[in-house]
Structures are given as structure tokens and as C-alpha cells.
N, C-alpha and C positions, 0 to 999 in steps of 0.2 A: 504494500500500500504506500502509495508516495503523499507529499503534503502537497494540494495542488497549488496553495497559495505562493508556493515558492518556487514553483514551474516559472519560467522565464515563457515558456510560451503560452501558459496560461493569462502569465500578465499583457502579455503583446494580445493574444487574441480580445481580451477585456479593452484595452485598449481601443481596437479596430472596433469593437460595440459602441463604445463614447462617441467616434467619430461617426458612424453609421445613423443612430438617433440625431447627432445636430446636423448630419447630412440633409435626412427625410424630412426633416421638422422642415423644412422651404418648401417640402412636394406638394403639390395642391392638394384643395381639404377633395377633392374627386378622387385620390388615390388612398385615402385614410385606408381602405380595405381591400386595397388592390396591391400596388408597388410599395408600399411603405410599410404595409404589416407584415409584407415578405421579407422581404430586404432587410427589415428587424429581426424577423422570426432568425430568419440564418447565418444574423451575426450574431446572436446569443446561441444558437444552437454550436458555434463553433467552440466557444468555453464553455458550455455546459459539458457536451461531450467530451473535451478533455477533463472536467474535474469528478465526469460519474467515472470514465476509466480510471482514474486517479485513485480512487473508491476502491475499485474492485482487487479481489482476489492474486490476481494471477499477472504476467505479462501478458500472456495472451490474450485475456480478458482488456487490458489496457490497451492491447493492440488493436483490436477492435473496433474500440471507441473513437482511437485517433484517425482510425482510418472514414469513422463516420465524420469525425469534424473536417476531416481533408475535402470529403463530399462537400461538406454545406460551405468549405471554403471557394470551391469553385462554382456551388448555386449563387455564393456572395458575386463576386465576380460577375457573374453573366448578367447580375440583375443590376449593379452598380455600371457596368458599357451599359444597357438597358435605358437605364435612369439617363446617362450621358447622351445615348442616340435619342432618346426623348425632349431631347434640351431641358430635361429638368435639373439636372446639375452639368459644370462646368467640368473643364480639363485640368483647371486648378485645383478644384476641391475633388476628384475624383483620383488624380493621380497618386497624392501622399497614401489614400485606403489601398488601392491597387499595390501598391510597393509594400506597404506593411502586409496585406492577402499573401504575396509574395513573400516575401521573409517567414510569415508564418507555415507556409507549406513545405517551405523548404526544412525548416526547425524539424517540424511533424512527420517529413522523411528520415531527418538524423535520427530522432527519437525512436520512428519504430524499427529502424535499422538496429540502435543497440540494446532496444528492449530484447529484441529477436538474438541476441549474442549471450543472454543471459539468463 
């Protein structure tokens, strides 16, 4: 069982949530239940999922989990270009999320590489 608060990539993905919420907070009030409750939903499911694997049992069980949040890393993604082809957000406030989406994928690769070593 790991502490997930002290996950370096738990704290990045919590992160990329902060910025995700002040992102959508400008999306028009037409999107409340469409683009905006998604695009939340799967930046919170990114650190959730790493801190239930964090939780569980086993490695493999942790491996699991991170492999779900690497999904919701790249549902983030598709919906943030989305957001941008939408002209609902810019190239400026789009690209620092994209680069931390990035770093954090890349983290969640090394992690389940050395979880798998152990």
C-alpha cells in the first residue's frame, strides 16, 4: 500500500484538476452538462484512480488503476483539443494542461514499468 498523498504524480494529476475546473468555469452555461461535466469528470477520475490503486493490495492491483487513469488521461486530452476546436478555450490556456496531461503519462508509464519489476 503506498501513501498516495506523497505520489509526485498524484500531486501533478490534482494539479491538472485545479486547472481543468478554472479552464471550464468560461465554457458557456449550454455546456454545464455536456463538455464541462466531462472534461471535469476525467480530470478527477485521473487522481482518483491513482489514489484507489494506491489503496489496494497488490502491484498488480495498483497497476491496474494506473492504467485506468492513463485512459481518462487521454479522454482528458481529446476533450480539452475539443474544447480548443470549439473556440471555447485558447492555445494559451490549453497548452500548459496538455504539457502537464503529458508529463503525467509519461510518470504513469515509469511507475507501472517499476511497479511491474517488483
Amino acid at each position: 500500500m503506498h501513501k498516495f498523498k506523497d505520489l509526485k504524480i498524484w500531486q501533478k494529476a490534482m494539479g491538472i484538476t485545479e486547472a481543468v475546473y478554472k479552464l471550464s468555469s468560461s465554457f458557456p452555461k449550454e455546456e454545464k452538462y455536456g463538455l464541462t461535466t466531462q472534461i471535469r469528470r476525467s480530470a478527477v477520475s485521473i487522481a482518483s484512480n491513482i489514489a484507489e490503486g494506491a489503496g489496494r493490495n497488490s502491484n498488480k492491483e495498483f497497476i491496474y488503476f494506473l492504467s485506468i487513469a492513463n485512459g481518462s488521461s487521454f479522454e482528458l486530452l481529446t476533450q480539452i483539443y475539443l474544447s480548443k476546436r470549439l473556440n471555447l478555450s485558447s492555445e494559451e490556456e490549453t497548452k500548459p494542461i496538455i504539457n502537464q496531461i503529458s508529463e503525467v503519462c509519461n510518470m504513469n508509464y515509469s511507475l507501472q514499468k517499476s511497479l511491474t519489476k517488483t
